[in-house]
N, C-alpha and C positions, 0 to 999 in steps of 0.2 A: 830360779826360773825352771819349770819344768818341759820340757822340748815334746813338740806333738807327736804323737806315735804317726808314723807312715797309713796312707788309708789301704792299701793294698803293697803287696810284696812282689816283685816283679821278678821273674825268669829269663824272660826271653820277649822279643818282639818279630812280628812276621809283615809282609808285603798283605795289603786288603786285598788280592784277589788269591793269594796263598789259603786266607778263612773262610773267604766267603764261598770259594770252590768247594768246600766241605761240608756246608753249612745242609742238613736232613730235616726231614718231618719227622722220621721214626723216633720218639722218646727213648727209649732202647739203644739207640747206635753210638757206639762212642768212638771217634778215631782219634789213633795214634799220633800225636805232636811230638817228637822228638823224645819219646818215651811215658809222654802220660797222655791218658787216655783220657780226652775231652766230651765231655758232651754237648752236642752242636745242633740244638734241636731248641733253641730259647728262640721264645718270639723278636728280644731284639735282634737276637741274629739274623731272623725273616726278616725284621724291619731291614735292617741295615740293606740287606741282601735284595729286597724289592721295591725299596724307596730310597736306596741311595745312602752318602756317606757324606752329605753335605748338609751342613745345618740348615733348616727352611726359613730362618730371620737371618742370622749376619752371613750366610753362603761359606763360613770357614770349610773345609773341606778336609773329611777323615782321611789321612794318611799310613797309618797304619796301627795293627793290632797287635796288645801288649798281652801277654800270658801273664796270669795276677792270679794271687788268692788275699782273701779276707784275713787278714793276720788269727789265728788261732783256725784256721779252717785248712784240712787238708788237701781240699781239691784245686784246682784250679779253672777260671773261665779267664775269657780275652775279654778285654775292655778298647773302644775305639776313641784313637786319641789324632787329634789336628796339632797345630804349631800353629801360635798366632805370638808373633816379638819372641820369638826363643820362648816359649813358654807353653808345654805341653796342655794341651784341651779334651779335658773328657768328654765324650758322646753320650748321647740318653736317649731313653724310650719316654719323649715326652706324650701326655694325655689332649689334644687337641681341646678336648670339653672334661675341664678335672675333672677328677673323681668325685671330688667336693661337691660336682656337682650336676653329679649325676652321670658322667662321660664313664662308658664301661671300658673295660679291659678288652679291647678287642686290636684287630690289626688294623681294621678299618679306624679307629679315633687313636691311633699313633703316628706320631711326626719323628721324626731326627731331626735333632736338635742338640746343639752345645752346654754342656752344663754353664756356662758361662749366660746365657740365652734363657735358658731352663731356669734360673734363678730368676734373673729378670723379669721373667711373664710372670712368674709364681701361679698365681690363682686366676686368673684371664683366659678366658678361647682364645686361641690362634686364629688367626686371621688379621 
């Protein structure tokens, strides 16, 4: 039996208002986290930062944020994680109107949403 690789490597975890105090427009800016230099300029980070940390179907509520990178990837981004029965909840930049169909990439047709959530809708409008 082969054991699943980890989806992200973790460093460190922070308090939500520790990132999202940090959180820039300028693509350009990168601050300091405890010696690596983040870049804090991602639309989810806006989402998170201007619609909240609360999933908008089941109300789990982000608790705080994990320093991660992509296994074979140098860098690192924060990922926003809930607790629901002992059990860590990733957060999403979900599409209100998929992509599928037709829903663009914008700020206005993104919701926070639980990956937990996010699976469940799959291909549906929110609402």
């Amino acid at each position: 039996m082969q054991l699943k690789k980890p989806r992200y490597i973790r460093k460190e975890t922070y308090a939500v208002g520790a990132v999202l105090g940090k959180i820039t427009c300028n693509k350009r800016d990168r601050v300091d986290f405890d010696g690596d230099l983040m870049k804090m300029s991602s639309q989810r980070y806006y989402l998170f930062l201007h619609k909240g940390c609360t999933c908008v179907r089941c109300k789990l509520e982000g608790t705080f944020f994990a320093k991660e990178q992509t296994a074979g990837e140098k860098s690192y981004h924060f990922n926003l994680y809930g607790i629901r029965d002992g059990e860590e909840i990733l957060f999403t930049k979900d599409h209100i109107i998929p992509k599928s169909k037709g829903g663009p990439d914008k700020y206005t047709n993104y919701d926070t949403m639980c990956e937990t959530c996010n699976s469940e809708k799959g291909n549906e409008n929110n609402g």
